[in-house]
C-alpha positions in Angstrom: 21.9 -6.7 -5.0 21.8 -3.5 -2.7 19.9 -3.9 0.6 17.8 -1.7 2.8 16.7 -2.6 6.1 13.5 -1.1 8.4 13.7 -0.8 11.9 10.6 -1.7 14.0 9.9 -0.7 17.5 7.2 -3.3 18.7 7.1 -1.3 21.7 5.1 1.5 19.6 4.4 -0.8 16.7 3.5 -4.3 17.5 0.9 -4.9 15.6 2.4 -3.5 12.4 5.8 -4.8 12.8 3.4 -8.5 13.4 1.8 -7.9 10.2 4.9 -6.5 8.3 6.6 -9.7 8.7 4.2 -12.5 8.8 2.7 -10.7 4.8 6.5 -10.8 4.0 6.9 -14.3 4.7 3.6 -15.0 3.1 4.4 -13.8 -0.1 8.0 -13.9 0.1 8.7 -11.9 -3.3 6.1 -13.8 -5.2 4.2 -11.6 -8.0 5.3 -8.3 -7.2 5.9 -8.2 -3.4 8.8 -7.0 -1.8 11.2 -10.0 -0.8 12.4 -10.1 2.8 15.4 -11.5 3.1 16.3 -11.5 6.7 14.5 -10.7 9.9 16.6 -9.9 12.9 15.1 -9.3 16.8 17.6 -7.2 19.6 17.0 -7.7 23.3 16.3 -4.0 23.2 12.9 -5.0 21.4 13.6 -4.0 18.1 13.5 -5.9 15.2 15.2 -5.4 12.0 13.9 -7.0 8.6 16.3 -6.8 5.4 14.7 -6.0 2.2 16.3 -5.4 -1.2 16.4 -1.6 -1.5 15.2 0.2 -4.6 16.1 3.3 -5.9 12.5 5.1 -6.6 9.0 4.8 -5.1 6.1 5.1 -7.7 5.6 8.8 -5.6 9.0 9.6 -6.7 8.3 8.4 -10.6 5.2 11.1 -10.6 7.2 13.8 -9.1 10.0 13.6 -12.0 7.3 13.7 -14.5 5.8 16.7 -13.3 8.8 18.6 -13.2 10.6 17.1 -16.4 7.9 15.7 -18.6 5.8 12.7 -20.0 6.1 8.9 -18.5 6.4 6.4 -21.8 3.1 5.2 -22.5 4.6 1.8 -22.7 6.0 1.8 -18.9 2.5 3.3 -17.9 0.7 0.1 -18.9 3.8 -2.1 -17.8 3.2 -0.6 -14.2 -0.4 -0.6 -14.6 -0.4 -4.1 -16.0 1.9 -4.9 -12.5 -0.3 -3.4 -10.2 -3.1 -5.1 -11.0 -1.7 -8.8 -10.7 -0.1 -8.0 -7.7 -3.2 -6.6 -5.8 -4.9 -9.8 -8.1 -2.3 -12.1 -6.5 -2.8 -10.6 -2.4 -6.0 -11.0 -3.1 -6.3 -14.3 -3.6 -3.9 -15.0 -0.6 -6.7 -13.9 1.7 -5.1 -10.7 2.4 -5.9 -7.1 2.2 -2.9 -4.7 1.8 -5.3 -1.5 3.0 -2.4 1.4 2.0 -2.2 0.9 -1.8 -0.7 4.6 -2.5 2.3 5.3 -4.5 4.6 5.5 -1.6 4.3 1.9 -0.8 5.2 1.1 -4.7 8.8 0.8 -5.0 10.7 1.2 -8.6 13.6 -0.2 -10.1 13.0 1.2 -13.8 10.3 -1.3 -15.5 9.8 -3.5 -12.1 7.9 -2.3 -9.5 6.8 -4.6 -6.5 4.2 -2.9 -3.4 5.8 -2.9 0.2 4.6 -1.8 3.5 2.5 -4.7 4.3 2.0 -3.6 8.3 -1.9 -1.9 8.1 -2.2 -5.3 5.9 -5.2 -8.3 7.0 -6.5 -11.3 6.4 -10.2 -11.2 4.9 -11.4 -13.4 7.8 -9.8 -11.2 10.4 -13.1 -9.6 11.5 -11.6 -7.4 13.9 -8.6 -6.1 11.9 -11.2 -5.0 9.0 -13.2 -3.0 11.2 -10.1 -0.9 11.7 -9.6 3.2 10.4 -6.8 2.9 8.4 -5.7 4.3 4.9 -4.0 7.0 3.4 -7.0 10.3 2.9 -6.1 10.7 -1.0 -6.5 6.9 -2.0 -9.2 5.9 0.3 -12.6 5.2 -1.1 -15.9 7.7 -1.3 -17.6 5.1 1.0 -15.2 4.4 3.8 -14.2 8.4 3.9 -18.0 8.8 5.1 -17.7 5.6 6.8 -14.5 7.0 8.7 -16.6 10.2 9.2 -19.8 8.8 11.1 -17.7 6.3 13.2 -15.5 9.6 14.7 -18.8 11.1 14.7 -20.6 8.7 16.6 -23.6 8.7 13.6 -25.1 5.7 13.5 -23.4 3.5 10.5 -26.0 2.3 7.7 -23.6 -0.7 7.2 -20.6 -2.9 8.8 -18.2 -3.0 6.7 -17.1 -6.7 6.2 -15.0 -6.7 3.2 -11.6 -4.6 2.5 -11.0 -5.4 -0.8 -13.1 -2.7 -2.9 -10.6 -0.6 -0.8 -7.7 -1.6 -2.5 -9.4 -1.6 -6.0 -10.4 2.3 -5.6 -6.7 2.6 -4.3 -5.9 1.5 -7.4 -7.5 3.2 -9.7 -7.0 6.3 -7.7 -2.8 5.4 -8.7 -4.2 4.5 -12.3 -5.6 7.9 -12.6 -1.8 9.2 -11.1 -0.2 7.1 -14.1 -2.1 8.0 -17.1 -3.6 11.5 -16.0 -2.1 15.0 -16.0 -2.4 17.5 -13.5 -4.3 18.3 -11.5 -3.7 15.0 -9.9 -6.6 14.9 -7.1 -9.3 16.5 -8.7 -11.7 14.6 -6.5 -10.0 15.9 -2.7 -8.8 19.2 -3.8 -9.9 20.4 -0.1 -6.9 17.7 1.2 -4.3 19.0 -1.4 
C-alpha cells in the first residue's frame, strides 16, 4: 500500500503533534481512523509519523461533483453511513476529534477513514475543551457566539463542558455537503 508521511515541528506544534500521535495509537485504524504505521523523532526536533496515503479527501470528492456532476446516491449513504460510526466509535473512546470538515476525511473510492486528530481531546480534559478551535464553516451556531463573546470579553451565559455536540453539527454540516446541491453554505454565506 502507498504511504504518506506528515512532518511535525514540536517546536511550533507540540501540542498537536502530542495529540496527533497519542489519537493515532489510540485508535490505530479501528472503525474508520487513519492507521499510523510508524512514528519517527530527529534530533532536530521533528518528528515524522507514516500513514497510508490516499488519493482524495472528501473536499476533493465535492469539488469533482460540482464541476462534473452527481455523486451515486448509493456512495452518499455509504459515506454517510461511515461517518457516523466513526465519529460513533471516537466517541465512545472518550475523545473529541473538534475539526470534523471534509478536509480531514480522506477517500479511497467507497472507504473513507477521518485524520487529523491534533485539535483532538479527551472529554475529561477540562482544559483542552475550553479551547477556540474549529474550522468557521463546520463549527456550531452556539460555539460561533461562544467564540464571539470570549474574544469579546462578554460575559459567557455558559461553560462549555462538553465537545461532542460539536462534532455532531460538524457532521451534519458535511451531511448537508453530501446529499445537497449548491449553494453549499447557505447558513455562512458572509464566510464564503
Amino acid at each position: 500500500c502507498a504511504v504518506s508521511n506528515l512532518t511535525i515541528s514540536p517546536r511550533s506544534f507540540q501540542k498537536a503533534a502530542e495529540r496527533e500521535e497519542m489519537f493515532l495509537n489510540l485508535f490505530n485504524g479501528k472503525t474508520g481512523t487513519t492507521e499510523l504505521l510508524r512514528t519517527t523523532y530527529y534530533d532536530t526536533g521533528e518528528q515524522v509519523l507514516l500513514m497510508r496515503s490516499y488519493p482524495q479527501t472528501l473536499f476533493d470528492i465535492f469539488n469533482e461533483r460540482l464541476s462534473r456532476g452527481i455523486l451515486l446516491e448509493e456512495l452518499k449513504m455509504s459515506y454517510a453511513r461511515q461517518l457516523a460510526e466513526t465519529l460513533s466509535f471516537i466517541h465512545s473512546e472518550g475523545v473529541c476529534h473538534r475539526d470534523v470538515k471534509p478536509e480531514n476525511i480522506l477517500v479511497d473510492g467507497e472507504k473513507i477513514v477521518i485524520t487529523d486528530f491534533g485539535l483532538s481531546c479527551k472529554f475529561d480534559d477540562k482544559e483542552s475543551v475550553k479551547e477556540d478551535v474549529g474550522s468557521p464553516h463546520y463549527i456550531s451556531y452556539e460555539l460561533n457566539d461562544y467564540l464571539i463573546m470570549r474574544r469579546n470579553n462578554i460575559p459567557l451565559p455558559y461553560l462549555r463542558t462538553d465537545p461532542r455536540p460539536g462534532d455532531v453539527f460538524a457532521l451534519g454540516t458535511i451531511f448537508w455537503l453530501i446529499f445537497a446541491e449548491p449553494p453549499l453554505f447557505p447558513w455562512f454565506s458572509d464566510l464564503d
